[in-house]
N, C-alpha and C positions, 0 to 999 in steps of 0.2 A: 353882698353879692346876690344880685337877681336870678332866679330861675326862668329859663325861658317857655315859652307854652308848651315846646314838644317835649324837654324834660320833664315837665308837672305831668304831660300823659304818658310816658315810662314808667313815670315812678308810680302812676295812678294804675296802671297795668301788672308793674311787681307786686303791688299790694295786692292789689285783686289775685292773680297768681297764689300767692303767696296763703292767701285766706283760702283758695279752691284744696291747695297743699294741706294745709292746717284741716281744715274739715274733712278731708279724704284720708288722713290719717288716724282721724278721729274717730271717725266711722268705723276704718277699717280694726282699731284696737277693741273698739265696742263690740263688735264682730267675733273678735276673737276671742275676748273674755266671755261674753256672754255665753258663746261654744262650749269653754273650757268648765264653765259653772257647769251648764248642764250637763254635762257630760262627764265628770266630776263626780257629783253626785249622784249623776243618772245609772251610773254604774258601780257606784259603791254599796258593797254588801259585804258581810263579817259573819262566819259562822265559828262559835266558841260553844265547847260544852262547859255547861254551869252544872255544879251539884246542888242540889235540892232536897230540903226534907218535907215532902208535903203534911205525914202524920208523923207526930212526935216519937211516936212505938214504933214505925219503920224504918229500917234502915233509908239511907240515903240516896240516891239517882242520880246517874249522871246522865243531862239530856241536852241535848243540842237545841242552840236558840241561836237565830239571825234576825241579826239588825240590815235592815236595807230602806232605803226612801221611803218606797213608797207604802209604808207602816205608818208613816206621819203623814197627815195632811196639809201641815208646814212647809214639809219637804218636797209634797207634791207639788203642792203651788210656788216652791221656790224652781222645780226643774221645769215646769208649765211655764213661768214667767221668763227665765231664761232662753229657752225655746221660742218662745214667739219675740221676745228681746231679738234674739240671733238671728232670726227669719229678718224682722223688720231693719235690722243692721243692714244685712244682706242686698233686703232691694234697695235699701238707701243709698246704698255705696255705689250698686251697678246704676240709680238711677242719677248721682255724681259725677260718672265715669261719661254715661254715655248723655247728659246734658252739658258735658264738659265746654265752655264755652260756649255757651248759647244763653241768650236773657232768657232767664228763668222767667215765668208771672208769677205772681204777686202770689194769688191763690196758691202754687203748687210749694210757695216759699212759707207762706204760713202753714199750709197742709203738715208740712215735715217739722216745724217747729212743736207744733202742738203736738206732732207725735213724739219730738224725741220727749218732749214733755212728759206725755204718758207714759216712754219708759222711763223715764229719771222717777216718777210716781211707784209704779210697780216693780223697779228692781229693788228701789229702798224698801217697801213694805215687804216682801219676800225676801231681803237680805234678810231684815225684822224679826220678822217670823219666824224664819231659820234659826237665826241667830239665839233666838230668847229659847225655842225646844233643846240647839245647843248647849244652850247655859242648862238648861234642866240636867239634861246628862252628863254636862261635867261635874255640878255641884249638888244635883237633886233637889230635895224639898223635902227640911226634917218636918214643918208645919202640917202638913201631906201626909208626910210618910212616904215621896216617893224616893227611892232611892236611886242614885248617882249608876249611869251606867258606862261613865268612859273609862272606867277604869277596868270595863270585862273588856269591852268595845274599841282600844285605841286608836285605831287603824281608821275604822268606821270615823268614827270623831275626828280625825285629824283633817280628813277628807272632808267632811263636811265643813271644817273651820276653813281649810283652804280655798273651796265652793265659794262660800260667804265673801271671803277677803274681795278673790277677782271677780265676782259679781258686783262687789258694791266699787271697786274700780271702773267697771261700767258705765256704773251710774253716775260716776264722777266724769267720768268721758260725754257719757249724752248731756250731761249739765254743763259740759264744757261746750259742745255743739251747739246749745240755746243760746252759753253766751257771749260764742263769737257769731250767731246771728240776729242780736240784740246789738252787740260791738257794729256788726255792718250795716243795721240800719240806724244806726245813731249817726255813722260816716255819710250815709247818703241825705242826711236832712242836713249834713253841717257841710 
């Protein structure tokens, strides 16, 4: 059974359709994780009194100690990278919205590849980073001597493992955006 010319450009028009869908969805869930990281973590903080014997001869103290972000440098650059992740989501989405149906150039098509690039780059090393000061606190470092702090800290930790999860969702998201604009120009050469 033949297809005739005007069905090939329907069907050439659903597709296209259909990939504006897919990337606008795409964006828009990156958008929304990216948010949910920073803000996440952006606002996670845990105050626990911990007893302490500083000198062997003294009695013992009880002092309040808080865990929050931005104590780690990890942490900062994981809610730094999210933040500007979720800014650049942002125009990408509005600049989808309102190029909607128009031939994009070429320039502004690579411009956005290379960037979601950069985020798929910088959510994964701040997920990283995150991730590995995480593992410190939940399991420490007997080599070290440092000791484990998820277990004063629960709450603090859980947060941040949540952070991490839908951050690097993310980054699974902007890598899914390169590579359905790898997918669409592979269709336009073939």
């Amino acid at each position: 059974m033949e297809v005739g010319g005007g069905q090939v450009k329907e069907l050439a028009v659903a597709k296209k359709q259909n990939m504006r869908w897919t990337e606008f969805g795409l964006r828009l869930l990156a958008f929304a994780n990216t948010l949910a990281a920073a803000l996440v973590l952006g606002l996670d903080k845990q105050t626990k009194v911990v007893v302490m014997q500083i000198i062997p001869t003294l009695p013992a103290m009880n002092i309040p100690v808080t865990a929050e972000w931005k104590y780690m440098s990890a942490f900062v650059y994981f809610v730094v990278v999210n933040a500007i992740a979720c800014a650049y989501a942002f125009v990408s989405l509005v600049l989808t919205l309102v190029c909607k149906g128009q031939k994009s150039s070429r320039l502004a098509s690579l411009v956005l590849i290379v960037l979601d690039l950069v985020m798929v780059a910088l959510l994964f090393s701040s997920g990283g980073a995150a991730f590995a000061v995480g593992l410190l606190g939940y399991k420490g470092n007997s080599h070290v001597r440092w000791n484990k702090v998820c277990n004063v800290f629960g709450k603090f930790c859980a947060q941040v493992g949540g952070a991490v999860t839908v951050s690097l969702a993310a980054a699974a998201f902007f890598l899914l955006l390169v590579l359905l604009a790898i997918f669409r120009l592979h269709n336009k050469h073939h």
